[in-house]
C-alpha positions in Angstrom: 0.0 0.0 0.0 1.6 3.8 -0.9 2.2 5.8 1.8 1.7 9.2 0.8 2.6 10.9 4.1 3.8 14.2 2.2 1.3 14.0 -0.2 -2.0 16.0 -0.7 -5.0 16.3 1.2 -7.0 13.2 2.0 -9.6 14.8 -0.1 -8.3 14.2 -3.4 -8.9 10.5 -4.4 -4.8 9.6 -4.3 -4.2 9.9 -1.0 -3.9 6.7 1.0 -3.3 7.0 4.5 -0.8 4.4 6.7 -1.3 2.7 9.5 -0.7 3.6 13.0 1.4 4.7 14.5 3.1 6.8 11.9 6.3 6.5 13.2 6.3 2.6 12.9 4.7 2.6 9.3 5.7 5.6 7.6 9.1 6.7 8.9 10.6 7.1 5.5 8.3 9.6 4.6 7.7 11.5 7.8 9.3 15.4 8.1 9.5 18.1 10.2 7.5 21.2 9.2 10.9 22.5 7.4 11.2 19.0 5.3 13.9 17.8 7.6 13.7 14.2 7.7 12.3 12.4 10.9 15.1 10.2 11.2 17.4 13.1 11.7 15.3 14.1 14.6 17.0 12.4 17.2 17.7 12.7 20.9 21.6 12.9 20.1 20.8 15.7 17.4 19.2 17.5 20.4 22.0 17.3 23.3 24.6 18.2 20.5 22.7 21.4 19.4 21.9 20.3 15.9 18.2 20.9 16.0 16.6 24.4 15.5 12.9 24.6 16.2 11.2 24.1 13.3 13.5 20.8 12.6 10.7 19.7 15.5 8.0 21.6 14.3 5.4 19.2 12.8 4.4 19.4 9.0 0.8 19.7 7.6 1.3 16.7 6.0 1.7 14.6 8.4 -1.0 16.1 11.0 -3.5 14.8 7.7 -1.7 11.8 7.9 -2.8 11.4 11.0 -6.0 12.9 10.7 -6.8 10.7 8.2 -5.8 7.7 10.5 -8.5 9.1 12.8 -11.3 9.3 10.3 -10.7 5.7 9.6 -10.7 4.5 13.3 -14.1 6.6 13.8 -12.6 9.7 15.8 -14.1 12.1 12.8 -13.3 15.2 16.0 -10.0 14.5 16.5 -9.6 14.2 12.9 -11.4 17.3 12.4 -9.0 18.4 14.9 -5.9 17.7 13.1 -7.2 18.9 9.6 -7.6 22.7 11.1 -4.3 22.0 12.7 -2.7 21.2 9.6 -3.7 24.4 8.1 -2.6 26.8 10.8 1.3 25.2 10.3 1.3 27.8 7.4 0.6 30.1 9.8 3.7 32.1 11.7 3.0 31.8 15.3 3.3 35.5 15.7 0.2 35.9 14.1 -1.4 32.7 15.6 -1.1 34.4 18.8 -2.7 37.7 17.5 -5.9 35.6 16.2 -6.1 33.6 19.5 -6.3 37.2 21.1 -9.1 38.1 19.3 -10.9 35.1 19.9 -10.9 35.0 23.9 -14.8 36.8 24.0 -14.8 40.5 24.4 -11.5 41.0 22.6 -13.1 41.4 19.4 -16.2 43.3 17.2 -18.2 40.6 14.7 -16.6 42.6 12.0 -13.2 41.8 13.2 -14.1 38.1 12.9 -15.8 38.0 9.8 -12.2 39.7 8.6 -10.2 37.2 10.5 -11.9 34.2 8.8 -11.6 35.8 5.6 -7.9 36.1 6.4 -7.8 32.6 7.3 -9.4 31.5 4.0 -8.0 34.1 1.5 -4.2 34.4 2.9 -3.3 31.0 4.8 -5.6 29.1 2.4 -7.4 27.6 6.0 -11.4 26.7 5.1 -11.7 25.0 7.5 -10.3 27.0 10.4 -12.1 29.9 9.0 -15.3 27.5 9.5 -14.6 27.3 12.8 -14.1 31.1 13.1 -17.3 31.9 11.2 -19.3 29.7 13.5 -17.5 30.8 16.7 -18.8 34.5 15.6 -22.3 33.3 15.4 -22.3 31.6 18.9 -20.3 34.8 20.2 -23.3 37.2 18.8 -25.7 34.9 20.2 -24.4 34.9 24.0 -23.7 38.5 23.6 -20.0 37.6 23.5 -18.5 40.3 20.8 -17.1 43.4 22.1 -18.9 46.4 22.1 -17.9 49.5 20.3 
C-alpha cells in the first residue's frame, strides 16, 4: 500500500493514509515542518545542538496523515482536529497568537471576525479554520460575547 505521508490532502482521491502509529509505518516519509527528515530528529541531534525549532516543528502533511488515521478509526473530531491543525502550520506563530487574542470573547467586534476568517481562507488558504471562526462568531453574537464599540 503507498504511503503518501507528504502527499496531498485526504480529499483528493490519491491519498492513502498508513497505519498507526506513523512513526512505525511511515518513517521514510515523515518530516518536520521545514522537510527535515524524521530520522534526523534524534535525541543525540538535540543534546549536540543540531536541532533548531522548526526541525521539531510538525508538518501539515503529516498532521492529515494522522487525521486521516482518525477518520478511519471513527474519531471524525479529532480528525477534524488535526485537519484545522494542519492548516494553521502555514501560519507564523506571531500571528497565531494575534488571532487567538481576538478570539478570547470580548477581545473582538463581529466585523473583526468575519475579517479574521476571511484572512484565514484568502491568505493562509485555511477553510476549515475559518469555519470554525465563522461559526464561533455566530455563537459569540448569540451569548452576547462580541465586544462592544
Amino acid at each position: 500500500m503507498p504511503h503518501h505521508v507528504n502527499g496531498d490532502s485526504p480529499r483528493d482521491g490519491g491519498y492513502t493514509s498508513p497505519a498507526y502509529p506513523l512513526a512505525e509505518h511511515a518513517a521514510d516519509s515523515l518530516t518536520a515542518a521545514n522537510g527535515r527528515p524524521l530520522a534526523e530528529v534524534t535525541l543525540d541531534a538535540a543534546a549536540q545542538g543540531a536541532l533548531s525549532a522548526d526541525d521539531i516543528r510538525i508538518s501539515a502533511a503529516t498532521l492529515r496523515a494522522q487525521a486521516a488515521i482518525a477518520r478511519q478509526a471513527g474519531y471524525s473530531a479529532v480528525a477534524h482536529n488535526l485537519e484545522r491543525a494542519a492548516e494553521l502550520t502555514a501560519v507564523p506563530n506571531a500571528e497565531l497568537l494575534r488571532m487567538y487574542e481576538q478570539l478570547r470573547p470580548g477581545r473582538a467586534s463581529e466585523a473583526e471576525l468575519v475579517a479574521l476568517a476571511d484572512r484565514l481562507e484568502d491568505e493562509f488558504h485555511a477553510p476549515i479554520t475559518a469555519a470554525f471562526v465563522r461559526e464561533a462568531t455566530a455563537v459569540y453574537r448569540r451569548r452576547n460575547l462580541l465586544r462592544r464599540d
